[in-house]
C-alpha positions in Angstrom: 100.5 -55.3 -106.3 96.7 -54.9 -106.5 95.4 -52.3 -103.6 92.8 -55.7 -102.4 95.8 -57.9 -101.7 97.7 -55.4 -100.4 94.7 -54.7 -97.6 94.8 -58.4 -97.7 98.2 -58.6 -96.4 98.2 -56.4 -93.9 94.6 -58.3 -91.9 96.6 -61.2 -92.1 99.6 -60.2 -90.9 97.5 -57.9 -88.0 95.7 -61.5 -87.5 98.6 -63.7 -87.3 100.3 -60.5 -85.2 97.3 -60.9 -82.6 97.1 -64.8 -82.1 101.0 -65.1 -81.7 100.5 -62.1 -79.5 97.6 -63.8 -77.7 99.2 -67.2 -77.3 102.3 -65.7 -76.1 100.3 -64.4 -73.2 98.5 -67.5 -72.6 101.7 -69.6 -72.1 103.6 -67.0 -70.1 100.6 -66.8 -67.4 100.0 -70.4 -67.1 103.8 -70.5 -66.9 103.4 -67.7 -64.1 100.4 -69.8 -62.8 102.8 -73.2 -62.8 105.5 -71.2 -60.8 103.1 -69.4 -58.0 101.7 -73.1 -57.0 105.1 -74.1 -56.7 106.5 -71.7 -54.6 103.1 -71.1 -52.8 103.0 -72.2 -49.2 100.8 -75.5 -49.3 97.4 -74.5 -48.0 95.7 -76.2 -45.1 92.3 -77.9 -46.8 89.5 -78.1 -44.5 88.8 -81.4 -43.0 85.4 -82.9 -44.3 84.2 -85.8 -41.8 83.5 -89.0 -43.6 79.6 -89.9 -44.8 79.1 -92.5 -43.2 77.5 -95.4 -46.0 74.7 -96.6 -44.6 73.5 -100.1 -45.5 71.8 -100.7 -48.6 68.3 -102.0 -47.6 67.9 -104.0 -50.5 71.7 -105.9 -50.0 70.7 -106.1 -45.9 67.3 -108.2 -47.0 68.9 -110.2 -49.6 71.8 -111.4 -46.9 69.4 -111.4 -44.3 67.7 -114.0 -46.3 70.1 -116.0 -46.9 71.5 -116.0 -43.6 68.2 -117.5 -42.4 67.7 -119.8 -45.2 71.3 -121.3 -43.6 70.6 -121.5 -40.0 66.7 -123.1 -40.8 68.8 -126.1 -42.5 71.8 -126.4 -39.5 70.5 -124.8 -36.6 74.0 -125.1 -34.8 75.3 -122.9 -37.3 77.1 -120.8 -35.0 78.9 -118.1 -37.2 75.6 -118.1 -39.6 73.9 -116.6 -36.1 76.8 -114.1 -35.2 76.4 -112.7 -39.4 72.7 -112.6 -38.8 72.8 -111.3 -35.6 75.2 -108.5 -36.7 73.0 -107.9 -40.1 69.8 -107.3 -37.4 72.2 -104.9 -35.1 73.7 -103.0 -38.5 70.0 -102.4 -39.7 68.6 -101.7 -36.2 66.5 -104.6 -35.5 67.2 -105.1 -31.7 64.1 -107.8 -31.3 65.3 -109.7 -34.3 69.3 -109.2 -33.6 68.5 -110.7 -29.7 66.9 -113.8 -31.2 69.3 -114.6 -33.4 72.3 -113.9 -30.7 70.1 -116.1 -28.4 70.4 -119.0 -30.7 74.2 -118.6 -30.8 74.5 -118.5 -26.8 72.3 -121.5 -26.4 75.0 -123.4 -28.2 77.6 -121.2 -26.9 77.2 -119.2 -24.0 80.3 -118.0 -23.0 81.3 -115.3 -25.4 81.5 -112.0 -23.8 81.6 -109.9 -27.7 78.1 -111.5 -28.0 76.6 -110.6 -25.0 77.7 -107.1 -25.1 76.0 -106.9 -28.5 72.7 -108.7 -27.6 73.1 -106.0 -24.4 73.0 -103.3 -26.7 70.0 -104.1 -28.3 68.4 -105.0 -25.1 69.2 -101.2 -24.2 68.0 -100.1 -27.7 64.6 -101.8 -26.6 64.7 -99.8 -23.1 64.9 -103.4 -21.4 67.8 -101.4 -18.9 67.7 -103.4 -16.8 68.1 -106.7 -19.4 71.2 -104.9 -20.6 72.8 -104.8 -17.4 72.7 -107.7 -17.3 74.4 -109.1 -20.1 77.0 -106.6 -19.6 78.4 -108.0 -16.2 77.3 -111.6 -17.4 80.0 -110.6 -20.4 82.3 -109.3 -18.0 82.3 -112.2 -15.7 83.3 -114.4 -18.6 85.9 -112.0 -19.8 87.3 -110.0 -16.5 89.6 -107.9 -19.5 86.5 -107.4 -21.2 86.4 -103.2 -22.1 83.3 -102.7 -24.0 81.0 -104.4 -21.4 82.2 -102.7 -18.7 82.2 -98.9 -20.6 78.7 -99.9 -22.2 77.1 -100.8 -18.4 78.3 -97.3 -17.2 76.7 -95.8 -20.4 73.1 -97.3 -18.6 74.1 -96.9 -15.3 74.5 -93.1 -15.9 72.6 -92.4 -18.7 69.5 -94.4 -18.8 69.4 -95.7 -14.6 71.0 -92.1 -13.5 73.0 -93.7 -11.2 75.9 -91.8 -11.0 77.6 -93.4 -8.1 77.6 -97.1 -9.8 78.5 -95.6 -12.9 81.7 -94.6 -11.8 82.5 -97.4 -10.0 82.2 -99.2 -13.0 83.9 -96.9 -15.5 86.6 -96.7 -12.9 86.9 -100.7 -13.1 86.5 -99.9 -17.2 89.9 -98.0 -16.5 91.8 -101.2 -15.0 91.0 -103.2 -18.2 91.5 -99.9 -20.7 94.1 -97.4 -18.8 95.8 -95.5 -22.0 92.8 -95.8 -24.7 91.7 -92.1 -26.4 87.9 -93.8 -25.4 89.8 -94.0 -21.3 91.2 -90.4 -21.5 87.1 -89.6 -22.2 85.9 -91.6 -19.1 88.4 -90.2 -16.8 87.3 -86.8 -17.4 83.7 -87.6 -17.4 84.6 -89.6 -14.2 85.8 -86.5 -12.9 83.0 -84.3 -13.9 80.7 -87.1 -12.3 82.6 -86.6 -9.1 82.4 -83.0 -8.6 78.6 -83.2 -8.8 77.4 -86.2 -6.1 80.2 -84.5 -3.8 
């Protein structure tokens, strides 16, 4: 045997020694890696609140569009209103979300749902006073109506600072909604409220 292949013999064997070597090593720590998540007490991930998606203003248009394209040809449209009504309140366009609820309680006025929204944006427009009033005209159609009565003591405390009728009315809230997560939140605010016009 020549000296060359001799030298020859030996890297490759010290090559092929060294890969095997190295591979070996590689599969026994992922094997080691495989067994520790196993066995590994599950860990607690942190909870990430949800983005909320906001509208895309572009697809908000485009319905909004043809939403009033629908109620210019039928006028009595009445769910046509409610979408474009809800599109206007979604987008936060109070003025534009009260006209088109206004067109769906000229036709319909009894729907407690819509008054509460159109109240919201009448509070969104600091029209307080407006808002309250489609609150308790939405819980005079509905007497089991919660989110009237919980939004009027949102103004009544909030934006009136009347404490006193606010808790009258979130305690009336509490007759309609006793065991909700939103009544366990009034109660203590209720309670709060009490302690300070003592």
């Amino acid at each position: 045997m020549k000296k060359e292949t001799v030298i020859l013999t030996v890297v490759i064997a010290f090559i092929v020694g060294f890969i095997t070597g190295a591979t070996v090593a590689i599969l026994k720590t992922q094997k080691d890696v495989r067994k520790t998540a196993i066995f590994r007490k599950p860990q607690m991930t942190p909870q990430v609140a949800p983005v909320s998606k906001r509208p895309d203003p572009v697809e908000v248009a485009s319905r909004i569009q043809a939403l009033r394209g629908i109620v210019q040809k039928d006028t009595k449209d009445l769910p046509a209103w409610v979408a474009l009504g809800n599109l206007y309140f979604d987008s936060n366009q109070p003025k534009e979300a009260i006209e088109a609820y206004s067109q769906y309680l000229t036709v319909k006025p009894d729907n407690a749902d819509i008054r509460t929204d159109m109240g919201t944006m009448y509070r969104k427009l600091r029209n307080f006073d407006r808002a309250i009033e489609e609150y308790k005209k939405a819980a005079q159609i509905d007497p089991n109506h919660a989110n009237s009565r919980y939004n009027l003591g949102l103004v009544l405390l909030h934006d009136k600072q009347d404490i006193k009728e606010a808790v009258k009315v979130w305690e009336e809230y509490l007759t309609v909604d006793p065991k909700s997560q939103r009544a366990e939140r009034v109660r203590t605010q209720i309670d709060k409220l009490k302690k300070m016009v003592k």
